[in-house]
TORPA-4810 file (N, C-alpha, C, O; in nm, 3 decimals):
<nodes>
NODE_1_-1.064_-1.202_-1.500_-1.106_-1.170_-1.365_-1.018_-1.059_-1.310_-0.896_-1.075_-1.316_X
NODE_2_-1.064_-0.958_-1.263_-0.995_-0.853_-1.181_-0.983_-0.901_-1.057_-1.061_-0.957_-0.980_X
NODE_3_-0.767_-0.838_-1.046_-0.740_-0.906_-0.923_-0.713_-0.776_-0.813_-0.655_-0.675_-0.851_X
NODE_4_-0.773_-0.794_-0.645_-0.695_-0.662_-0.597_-0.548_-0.682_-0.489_-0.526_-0.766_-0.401_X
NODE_5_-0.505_-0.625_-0.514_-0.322_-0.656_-0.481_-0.307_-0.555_-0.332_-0.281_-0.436_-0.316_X
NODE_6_-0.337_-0.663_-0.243_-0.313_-0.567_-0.081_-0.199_-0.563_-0.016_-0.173_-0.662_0.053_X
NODE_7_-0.127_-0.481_-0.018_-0.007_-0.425_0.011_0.020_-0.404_0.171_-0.014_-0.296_0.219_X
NODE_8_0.074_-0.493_0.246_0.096_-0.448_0.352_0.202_-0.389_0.412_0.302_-0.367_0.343_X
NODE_9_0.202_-0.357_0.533_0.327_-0.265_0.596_0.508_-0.305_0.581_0.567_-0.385_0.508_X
NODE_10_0.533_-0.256_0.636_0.711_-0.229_0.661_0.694_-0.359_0.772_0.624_-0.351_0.873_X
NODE_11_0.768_-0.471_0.735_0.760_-0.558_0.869_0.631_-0.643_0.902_0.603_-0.711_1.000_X
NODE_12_0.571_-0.617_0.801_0.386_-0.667_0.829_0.424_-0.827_0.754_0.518_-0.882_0.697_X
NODE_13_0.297_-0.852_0.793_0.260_-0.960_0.670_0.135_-0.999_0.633_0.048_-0.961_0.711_X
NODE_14_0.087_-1.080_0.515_-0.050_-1.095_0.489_-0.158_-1.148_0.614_-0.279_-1.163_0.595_X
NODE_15_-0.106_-1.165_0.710_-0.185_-1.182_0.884_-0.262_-1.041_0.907_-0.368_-1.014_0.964_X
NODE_16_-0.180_-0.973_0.848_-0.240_-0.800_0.888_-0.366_-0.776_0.918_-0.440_-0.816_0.828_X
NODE_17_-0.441_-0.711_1.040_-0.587_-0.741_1.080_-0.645_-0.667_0.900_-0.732_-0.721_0.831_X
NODE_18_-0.584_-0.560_0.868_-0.622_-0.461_0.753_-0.656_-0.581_0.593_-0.749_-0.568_0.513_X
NODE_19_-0.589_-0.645_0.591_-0.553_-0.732_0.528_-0.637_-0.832_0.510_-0.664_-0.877_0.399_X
NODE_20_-0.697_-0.887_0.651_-0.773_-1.003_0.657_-0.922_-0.945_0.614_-1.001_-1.017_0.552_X
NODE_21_-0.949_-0.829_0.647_-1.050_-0.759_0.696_-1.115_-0.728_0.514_-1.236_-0.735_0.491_X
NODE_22_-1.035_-0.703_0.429_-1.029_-0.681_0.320_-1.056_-0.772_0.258_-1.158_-0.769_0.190_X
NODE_23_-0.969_-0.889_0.261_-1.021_-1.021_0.176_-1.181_-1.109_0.235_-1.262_-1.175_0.169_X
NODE_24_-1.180_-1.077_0.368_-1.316_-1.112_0.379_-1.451_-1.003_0.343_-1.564_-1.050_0.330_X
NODE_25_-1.436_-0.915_0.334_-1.517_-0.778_0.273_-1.565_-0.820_0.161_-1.682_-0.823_0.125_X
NODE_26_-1.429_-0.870_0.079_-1.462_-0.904_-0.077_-1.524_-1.028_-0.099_-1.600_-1.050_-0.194_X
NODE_27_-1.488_-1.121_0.001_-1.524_-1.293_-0.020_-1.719_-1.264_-0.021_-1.803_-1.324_-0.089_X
NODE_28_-1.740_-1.149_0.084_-1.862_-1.138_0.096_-1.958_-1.077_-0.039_-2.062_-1.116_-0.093_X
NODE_29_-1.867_-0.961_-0.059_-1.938_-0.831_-0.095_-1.873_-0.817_-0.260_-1.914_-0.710_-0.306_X
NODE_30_-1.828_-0.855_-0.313_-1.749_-0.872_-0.466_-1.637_-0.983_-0.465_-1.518_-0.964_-0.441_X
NODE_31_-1.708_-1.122_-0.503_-1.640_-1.233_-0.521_-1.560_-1.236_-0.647_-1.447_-1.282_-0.664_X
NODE_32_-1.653_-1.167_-0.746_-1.571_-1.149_-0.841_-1.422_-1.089_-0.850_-1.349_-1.106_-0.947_X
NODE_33_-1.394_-1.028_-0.755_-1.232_-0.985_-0.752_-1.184_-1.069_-0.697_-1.253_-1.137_-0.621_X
NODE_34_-1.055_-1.095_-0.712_-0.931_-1.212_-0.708_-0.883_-1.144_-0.586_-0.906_-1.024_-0.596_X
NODE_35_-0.828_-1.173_-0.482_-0.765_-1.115_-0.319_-0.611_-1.165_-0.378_-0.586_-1.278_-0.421_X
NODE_36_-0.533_-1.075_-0.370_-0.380_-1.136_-0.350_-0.314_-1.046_-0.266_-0.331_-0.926_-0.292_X
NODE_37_-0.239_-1.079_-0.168_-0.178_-1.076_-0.070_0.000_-1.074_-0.041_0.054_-1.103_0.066_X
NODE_38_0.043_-1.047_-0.123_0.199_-1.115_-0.157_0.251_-1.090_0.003_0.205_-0.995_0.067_X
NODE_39_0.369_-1.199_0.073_0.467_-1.158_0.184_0.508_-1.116_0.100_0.517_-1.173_-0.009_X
NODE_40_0.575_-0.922_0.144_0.676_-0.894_0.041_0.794_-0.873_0.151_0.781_-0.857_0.273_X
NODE_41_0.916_-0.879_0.072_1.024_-0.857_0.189_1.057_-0.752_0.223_1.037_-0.673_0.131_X
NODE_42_1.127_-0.674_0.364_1.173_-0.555_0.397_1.304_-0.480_0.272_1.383_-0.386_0.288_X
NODE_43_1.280_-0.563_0.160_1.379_-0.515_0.053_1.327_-0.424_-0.060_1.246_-0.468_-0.142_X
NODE_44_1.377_-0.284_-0.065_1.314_-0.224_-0.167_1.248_-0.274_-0.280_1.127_-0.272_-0.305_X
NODE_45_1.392_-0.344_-0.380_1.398_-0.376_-0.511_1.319_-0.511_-0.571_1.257_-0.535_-0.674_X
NODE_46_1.356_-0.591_-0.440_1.320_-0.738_-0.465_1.163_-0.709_-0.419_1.084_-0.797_-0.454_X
NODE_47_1.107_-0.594_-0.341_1.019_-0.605_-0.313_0.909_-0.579_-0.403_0.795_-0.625_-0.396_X
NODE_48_0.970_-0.475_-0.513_0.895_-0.399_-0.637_0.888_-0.443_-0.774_0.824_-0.401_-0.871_X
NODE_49_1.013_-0.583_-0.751_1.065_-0.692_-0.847_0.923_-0.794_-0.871_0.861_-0.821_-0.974_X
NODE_50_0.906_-0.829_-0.752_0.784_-0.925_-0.663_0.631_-0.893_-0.733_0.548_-0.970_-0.782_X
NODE_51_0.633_-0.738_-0.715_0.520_-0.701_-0.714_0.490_-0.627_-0.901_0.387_-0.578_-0.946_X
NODE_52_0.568_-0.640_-0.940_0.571_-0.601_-1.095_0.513_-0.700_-1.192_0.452_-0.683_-1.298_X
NODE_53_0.565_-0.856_-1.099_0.561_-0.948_-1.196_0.411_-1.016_-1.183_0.339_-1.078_-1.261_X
NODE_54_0.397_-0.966_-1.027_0.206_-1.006_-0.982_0.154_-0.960_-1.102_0.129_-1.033_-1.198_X
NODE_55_0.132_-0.806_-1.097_0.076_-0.695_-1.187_0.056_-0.750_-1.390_-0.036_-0.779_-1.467_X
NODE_56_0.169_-0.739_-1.392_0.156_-0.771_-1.515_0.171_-0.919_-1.559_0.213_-0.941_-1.672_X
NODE_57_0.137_-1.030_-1.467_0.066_-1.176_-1.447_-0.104_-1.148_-1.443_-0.184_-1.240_-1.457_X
NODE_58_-0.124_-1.077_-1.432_-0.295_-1.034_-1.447_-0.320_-0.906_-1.518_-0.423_-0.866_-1.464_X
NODE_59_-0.290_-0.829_-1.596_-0.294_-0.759_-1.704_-0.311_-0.840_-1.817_-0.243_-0.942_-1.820_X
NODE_60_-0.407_-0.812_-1.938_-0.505_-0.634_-1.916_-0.620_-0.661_-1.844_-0.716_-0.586_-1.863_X
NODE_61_-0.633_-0.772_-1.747_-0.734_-0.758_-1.683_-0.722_-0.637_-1.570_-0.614_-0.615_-1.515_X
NODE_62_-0.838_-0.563_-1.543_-0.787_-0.437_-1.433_-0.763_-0.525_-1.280_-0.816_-0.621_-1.224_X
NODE_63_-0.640_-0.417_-1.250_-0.565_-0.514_-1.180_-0.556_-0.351_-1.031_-0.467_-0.268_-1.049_X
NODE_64_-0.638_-0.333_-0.925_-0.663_-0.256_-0.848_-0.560_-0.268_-0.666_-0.553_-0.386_-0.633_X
NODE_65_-0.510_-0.199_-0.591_-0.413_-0.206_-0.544_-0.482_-0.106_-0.384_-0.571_-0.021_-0.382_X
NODE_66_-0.404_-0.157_-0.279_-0.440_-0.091_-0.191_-0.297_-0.125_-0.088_-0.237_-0.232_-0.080_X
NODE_67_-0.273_-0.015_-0.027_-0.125_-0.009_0.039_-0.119_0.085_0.165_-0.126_0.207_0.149_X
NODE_68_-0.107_0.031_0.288_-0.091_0.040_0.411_0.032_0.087_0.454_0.099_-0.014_0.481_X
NODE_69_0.116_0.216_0.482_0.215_0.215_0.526_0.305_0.203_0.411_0.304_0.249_0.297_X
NODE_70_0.402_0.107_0.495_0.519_0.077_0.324_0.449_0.051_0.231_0.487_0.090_0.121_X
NODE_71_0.339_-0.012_0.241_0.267_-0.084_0.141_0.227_0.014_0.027_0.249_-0.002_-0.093_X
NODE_72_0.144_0.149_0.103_0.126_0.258_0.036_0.210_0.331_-0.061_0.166_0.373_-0.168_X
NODE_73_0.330_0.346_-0.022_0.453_0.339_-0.103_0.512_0.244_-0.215_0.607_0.289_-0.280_X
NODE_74_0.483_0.166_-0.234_0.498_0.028_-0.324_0.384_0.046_-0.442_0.397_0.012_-0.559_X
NODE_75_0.268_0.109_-0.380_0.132_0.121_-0.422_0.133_0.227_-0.527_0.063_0.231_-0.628_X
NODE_76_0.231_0.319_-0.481_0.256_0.405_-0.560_0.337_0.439_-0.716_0.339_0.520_-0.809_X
NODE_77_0.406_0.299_-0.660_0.529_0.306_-0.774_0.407_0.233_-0.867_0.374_0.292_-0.970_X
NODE_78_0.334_0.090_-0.828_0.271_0.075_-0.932_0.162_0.155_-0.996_0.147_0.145_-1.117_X
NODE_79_0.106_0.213_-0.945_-0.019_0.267_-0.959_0.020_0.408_-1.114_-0.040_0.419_-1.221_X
NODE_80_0.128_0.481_-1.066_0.271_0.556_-1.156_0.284_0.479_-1.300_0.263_0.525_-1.412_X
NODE_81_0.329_0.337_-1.261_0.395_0.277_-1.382_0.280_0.217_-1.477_0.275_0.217_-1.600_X
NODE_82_0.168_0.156_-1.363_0.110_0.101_-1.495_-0.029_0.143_-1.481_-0.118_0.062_-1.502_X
NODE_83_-0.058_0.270_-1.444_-0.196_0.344_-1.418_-0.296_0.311_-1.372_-0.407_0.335_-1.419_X
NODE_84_-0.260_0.214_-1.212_-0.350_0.128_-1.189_-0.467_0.220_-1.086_-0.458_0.342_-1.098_X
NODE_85_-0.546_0.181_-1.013_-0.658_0.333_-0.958_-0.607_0.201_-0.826_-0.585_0.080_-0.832_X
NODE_86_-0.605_0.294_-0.724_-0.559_0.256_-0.577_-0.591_0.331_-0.446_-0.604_0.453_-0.450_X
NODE_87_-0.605_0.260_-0.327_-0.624_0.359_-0.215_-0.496_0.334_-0.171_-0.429_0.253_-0.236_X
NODE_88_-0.444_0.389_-0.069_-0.308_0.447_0.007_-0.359_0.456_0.132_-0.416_0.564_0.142_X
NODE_89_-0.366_0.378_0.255_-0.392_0.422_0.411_-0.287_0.439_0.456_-0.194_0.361_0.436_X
NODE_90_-0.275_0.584_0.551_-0.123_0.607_0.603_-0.003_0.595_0.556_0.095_0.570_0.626_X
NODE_91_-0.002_0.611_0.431_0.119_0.587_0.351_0.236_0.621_0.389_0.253_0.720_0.459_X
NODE_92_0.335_0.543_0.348_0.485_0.596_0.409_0.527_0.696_0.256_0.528_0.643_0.145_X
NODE_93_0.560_0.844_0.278_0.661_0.895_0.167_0.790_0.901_0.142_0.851_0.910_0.248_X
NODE_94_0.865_0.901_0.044_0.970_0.877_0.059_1.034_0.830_0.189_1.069_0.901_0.283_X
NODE_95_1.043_0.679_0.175_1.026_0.641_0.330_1.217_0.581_0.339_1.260_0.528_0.442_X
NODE_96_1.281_0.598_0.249_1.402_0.631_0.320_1.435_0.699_0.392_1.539_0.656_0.441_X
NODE_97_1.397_0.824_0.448_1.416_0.886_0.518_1.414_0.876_0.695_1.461_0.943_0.787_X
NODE_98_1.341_0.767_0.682_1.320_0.719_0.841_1.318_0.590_0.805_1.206_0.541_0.796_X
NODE_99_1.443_0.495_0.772_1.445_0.339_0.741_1.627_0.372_0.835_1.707_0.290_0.789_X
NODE_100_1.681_0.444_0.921_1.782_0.422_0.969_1.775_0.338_1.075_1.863_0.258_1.106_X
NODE_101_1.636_0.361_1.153_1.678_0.240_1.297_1.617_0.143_1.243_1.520_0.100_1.306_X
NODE_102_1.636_0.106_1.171_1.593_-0.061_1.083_1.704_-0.146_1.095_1.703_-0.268_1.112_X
NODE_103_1.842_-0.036_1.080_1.939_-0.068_1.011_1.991_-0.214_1.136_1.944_-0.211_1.250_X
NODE_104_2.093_-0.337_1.090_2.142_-0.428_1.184_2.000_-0.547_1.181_1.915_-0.555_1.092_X
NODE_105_2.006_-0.613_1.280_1.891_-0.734_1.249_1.774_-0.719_1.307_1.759_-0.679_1.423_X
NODE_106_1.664_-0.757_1.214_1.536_-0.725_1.289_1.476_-0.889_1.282_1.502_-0.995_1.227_X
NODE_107_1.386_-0.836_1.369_1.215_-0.949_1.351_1.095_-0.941_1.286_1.005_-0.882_1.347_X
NODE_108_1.070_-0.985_1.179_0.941_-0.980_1.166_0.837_-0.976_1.246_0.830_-1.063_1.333_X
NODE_109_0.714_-0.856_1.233_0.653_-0.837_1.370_0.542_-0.971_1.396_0.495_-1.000_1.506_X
NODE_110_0.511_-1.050_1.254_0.434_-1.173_1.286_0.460_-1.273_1.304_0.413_-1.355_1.383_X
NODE_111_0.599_-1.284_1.180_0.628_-1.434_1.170_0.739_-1.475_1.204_0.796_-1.573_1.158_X
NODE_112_0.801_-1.359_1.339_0.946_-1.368_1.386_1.066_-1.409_1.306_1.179_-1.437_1.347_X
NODE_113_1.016_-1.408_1.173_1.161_-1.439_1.048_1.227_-1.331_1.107_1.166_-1.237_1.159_X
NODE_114_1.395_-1.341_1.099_1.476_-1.245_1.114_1.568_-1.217_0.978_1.619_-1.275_0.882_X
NODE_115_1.554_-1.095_1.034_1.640_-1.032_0.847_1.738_-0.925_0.888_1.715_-0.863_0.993_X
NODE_116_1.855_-0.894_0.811_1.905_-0.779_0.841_1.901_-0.676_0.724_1.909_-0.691_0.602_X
NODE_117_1.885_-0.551_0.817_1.856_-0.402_0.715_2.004_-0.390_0.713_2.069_-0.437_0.806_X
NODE_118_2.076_-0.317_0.589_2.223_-0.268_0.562_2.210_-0.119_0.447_2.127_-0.106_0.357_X
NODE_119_2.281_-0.055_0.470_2.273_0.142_0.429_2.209_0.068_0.292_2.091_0.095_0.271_X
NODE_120_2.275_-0.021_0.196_2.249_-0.044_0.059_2.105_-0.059_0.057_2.064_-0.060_-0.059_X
NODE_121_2.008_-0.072_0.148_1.899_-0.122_0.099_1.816_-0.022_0.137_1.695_-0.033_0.115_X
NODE_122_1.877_0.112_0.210_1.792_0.267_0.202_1.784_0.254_0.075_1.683_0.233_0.008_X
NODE_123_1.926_0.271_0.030_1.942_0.314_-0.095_1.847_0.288_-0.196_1.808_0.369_-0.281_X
NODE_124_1.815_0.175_-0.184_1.756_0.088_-0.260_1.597_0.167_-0.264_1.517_0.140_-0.353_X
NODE_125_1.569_0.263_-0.158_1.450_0.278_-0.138_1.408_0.424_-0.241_1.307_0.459_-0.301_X
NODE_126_1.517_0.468_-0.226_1.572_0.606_-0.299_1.593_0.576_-0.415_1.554_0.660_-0.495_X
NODE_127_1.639_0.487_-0.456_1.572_0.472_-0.612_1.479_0.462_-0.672_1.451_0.518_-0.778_X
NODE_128_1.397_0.364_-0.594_1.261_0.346_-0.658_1.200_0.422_-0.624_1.085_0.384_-0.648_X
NODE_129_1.194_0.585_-0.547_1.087_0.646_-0.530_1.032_0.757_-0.654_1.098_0.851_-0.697_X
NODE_130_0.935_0.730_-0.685_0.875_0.785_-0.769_0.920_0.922_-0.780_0.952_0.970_-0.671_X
NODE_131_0.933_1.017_-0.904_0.986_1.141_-0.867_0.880_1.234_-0.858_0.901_1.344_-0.806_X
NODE_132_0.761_1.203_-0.906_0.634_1.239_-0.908_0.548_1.176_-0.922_0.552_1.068_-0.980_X
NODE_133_0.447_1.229_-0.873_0.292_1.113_-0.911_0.231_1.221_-0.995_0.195_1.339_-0.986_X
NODE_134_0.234_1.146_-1.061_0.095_1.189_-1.185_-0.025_1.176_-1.199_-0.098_1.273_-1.221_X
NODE_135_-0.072_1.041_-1.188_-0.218_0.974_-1.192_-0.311_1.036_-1.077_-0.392_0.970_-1.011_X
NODE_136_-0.291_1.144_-1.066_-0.347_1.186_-0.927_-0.511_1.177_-0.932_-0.571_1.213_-0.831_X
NODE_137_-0.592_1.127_-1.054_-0.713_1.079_-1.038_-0.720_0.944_-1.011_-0.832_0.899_-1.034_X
NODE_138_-0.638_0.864_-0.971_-0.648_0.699_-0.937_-0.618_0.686_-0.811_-0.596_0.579_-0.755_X
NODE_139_-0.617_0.803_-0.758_-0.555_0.763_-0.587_-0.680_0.797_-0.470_-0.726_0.910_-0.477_X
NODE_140_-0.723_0.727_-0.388_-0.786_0.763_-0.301_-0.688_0.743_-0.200_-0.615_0.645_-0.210_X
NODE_141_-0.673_0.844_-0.079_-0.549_0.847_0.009_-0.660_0.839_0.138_-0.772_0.876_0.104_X
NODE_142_-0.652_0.810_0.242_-0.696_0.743_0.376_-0.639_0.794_0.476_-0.598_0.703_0.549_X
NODE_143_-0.602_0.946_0.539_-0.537_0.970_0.615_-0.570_0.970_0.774_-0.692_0.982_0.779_X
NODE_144_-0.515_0.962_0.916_-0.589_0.983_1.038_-0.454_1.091_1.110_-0.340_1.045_1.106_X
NODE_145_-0.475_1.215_1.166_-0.379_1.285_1.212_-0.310_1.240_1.309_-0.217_1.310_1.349_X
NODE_146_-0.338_1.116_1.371_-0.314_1.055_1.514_-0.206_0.967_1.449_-0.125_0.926_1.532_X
NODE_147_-0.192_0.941_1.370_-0.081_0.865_1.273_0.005_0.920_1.389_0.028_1.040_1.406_X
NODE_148_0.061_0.801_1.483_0.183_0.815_1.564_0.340_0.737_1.498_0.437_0.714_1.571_X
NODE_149_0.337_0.705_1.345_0.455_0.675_1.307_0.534_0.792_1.197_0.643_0.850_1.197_X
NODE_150_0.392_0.790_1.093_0.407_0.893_0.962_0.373_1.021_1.034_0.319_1.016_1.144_X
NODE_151_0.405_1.149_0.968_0.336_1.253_0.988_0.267_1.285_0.876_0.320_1.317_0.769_X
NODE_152_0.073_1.270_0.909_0.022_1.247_0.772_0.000_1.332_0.691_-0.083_1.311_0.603_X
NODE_153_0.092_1.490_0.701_0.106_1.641_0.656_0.172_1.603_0.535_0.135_1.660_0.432_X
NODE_154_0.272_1.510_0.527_0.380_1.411_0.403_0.290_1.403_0.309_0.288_1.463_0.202_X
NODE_155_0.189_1.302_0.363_0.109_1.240_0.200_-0.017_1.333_0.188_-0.097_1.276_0.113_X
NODE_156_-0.061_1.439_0.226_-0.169_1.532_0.228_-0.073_1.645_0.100_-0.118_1.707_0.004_X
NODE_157_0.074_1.634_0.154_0.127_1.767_0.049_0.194_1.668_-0.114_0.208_1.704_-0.231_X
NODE_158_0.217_1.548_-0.049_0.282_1.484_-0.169_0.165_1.425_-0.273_0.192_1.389_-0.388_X
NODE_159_0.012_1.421_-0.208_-0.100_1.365_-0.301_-0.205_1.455_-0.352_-0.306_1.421_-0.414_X
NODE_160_-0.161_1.597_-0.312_-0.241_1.709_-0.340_-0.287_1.694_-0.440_-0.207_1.655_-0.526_X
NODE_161_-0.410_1.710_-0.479_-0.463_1.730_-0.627_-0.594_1.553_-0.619_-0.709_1.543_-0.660_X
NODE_162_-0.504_1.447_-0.549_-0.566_1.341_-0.533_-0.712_1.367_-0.402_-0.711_1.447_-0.308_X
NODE_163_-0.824_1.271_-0.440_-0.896_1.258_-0.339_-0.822_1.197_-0.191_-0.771_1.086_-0.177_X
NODE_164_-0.833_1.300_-0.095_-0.807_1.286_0.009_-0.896_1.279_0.136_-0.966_1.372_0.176_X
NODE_165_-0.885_1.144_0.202_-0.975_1.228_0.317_-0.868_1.205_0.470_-0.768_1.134_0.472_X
NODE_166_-0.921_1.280_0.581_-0.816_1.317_0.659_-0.893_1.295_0.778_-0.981_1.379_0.792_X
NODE_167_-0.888_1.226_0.850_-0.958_1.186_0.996_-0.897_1.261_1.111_-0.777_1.290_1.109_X
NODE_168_-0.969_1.292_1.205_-0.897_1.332_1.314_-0.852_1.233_1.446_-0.947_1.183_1.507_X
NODE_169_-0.751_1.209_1.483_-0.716_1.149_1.587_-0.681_1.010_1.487_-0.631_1.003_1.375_X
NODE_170_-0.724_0.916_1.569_-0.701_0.790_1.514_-0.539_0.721_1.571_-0.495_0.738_1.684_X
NODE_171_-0.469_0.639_1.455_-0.356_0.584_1.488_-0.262_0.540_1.309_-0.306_0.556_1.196_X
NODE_172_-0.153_0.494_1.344_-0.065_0.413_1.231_-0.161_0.300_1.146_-0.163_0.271_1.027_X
NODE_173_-0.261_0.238_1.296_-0.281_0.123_1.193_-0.424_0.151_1.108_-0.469_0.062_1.036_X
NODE_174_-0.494_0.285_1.123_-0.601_0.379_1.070_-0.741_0.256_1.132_-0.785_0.148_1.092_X
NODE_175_-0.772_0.354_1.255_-0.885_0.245_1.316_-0.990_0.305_1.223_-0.988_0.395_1.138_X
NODE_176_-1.111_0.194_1.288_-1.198_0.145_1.182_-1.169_0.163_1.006_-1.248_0.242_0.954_X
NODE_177_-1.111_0.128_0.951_-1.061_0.097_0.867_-1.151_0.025_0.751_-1.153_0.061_0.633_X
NODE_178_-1.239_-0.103_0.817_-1.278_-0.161_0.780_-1.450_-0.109_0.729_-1.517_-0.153_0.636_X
NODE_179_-1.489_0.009_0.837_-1.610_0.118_0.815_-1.588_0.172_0.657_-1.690_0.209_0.598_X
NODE_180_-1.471_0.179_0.591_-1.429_0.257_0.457_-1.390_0.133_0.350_-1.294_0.140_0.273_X
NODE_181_-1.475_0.025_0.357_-1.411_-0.099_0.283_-1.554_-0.061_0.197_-1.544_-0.098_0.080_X
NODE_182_-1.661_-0.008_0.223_-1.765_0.005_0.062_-1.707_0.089_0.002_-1.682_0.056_-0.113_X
NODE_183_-1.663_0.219_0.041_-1.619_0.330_-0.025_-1.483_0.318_-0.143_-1.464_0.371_-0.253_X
NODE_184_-1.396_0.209_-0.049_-1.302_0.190_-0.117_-1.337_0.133_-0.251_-1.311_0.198_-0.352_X
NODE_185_-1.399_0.006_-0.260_-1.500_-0.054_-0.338_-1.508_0.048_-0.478_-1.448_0.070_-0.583_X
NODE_186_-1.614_0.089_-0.407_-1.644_0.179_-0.483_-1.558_0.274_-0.584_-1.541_0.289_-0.705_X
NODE_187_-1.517_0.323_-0.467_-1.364_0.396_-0.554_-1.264_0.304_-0.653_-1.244_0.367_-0.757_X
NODE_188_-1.219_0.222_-0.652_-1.173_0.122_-0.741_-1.191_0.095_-0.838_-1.103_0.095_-0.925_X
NODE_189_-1.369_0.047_-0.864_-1.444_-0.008_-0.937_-1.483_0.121_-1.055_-1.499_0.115_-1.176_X
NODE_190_-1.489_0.248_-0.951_-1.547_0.376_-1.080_-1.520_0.358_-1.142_-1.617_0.372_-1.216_X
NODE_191_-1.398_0.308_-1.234_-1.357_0.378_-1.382_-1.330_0.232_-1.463_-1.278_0.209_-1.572_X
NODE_192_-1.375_0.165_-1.386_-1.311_-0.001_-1.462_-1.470_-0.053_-1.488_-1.582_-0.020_-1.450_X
NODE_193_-1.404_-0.166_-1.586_-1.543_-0.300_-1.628_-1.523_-0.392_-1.555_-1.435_-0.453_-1.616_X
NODE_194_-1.547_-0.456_-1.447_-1.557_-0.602_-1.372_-1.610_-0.653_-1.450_-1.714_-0.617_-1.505_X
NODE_195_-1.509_-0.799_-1.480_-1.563_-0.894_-1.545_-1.611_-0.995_-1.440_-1.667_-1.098_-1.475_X
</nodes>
């Protein structure tokens, strides 16, 4: 059975409206795919640790990925390592770069868990970032210019070569979202056998 692996934000969790919106799309519209959802933590390593062992727990069945934000970033490393075909909405790029006011104790924005960010776990972010993407035929990227967190000029120059599409206005959390859940579908499914 092909499983799809939804990646949510920096601070998110599987509550995510993007998230819910997705697994019910599929419950409707392709039962045959498996919904997994992992809480992953605000931790680079442990977060890519997490998500490695999903991946290749359902390999060689095709195993398809979609990533929101941080999520998009996570999405990337796998998609890189084990050539998986994925969409990316609003992706964060090299997202150490803006993980400093994290730093000291935060809240989870759903489930009010509190965690603390410390410099070691930028770091942490800077390692795992991909030094290139390659697979640039497995990526469908989801951009909206109204993106008031990312500036979505980042993943338009870092996914060049990938199918891109680029909305005008919009927001972080990419409204109607859920209007692009056949397409995505679709896009996923091109190059694979659903069993």
């Amino acid at each position: 059975m092909s499983a799809l692996l939804y990646l949510h934000g920096f601070n998110s969790s599987p509550q995510s409206t993007k998230a819910i919106q997705t697994q019910q799309w599929l419950a409707l519209n392709a039962p045959e795919i498996k919904f997994l959802c992992p809480s992953l933590p605000p931790f680079g390593i442990a977060a890519l640790n997490m998500l490695q062992s999903i991946v290749e727990d359902h390999l060689p069945e095709p195993v398809f990925v979609i990533g929101s934000s941080m999520g998009g970033f996570f999405a990337t490393c796998l998609i890189e390592q084990y050539h998986l075909r994925g969409v990316l909405v609003n992706p964060a790029v090299s997202p150490y770069r803006g993980l400093d006011h994290w730093l000291g104790e935060n809240a989870n924005y759903v489930t009010g868990e509190k965690w603390v960010f410390e410099k070691k776990h930028i770091e942490e972010f800077r390692q795992i970032d991909p030094a290139d993407v390659n697979h640039l035929a497995n990526y469908l990227v989801l951009l909206q210019s109204g993106d008031e967190v990312l500036d979505y000029r980042d993943a338009q120059s870092r996914y060049t070569g990938a199918k891109i599409i680029i909305e005008q206005g919009g927001d972080h959390s990419f409204i109607d979202y859920d209007q692009h859940l056949v397409a995505i579908h679709q896009f996923l499914i091109s190059d694979s056998t659903i069993n």
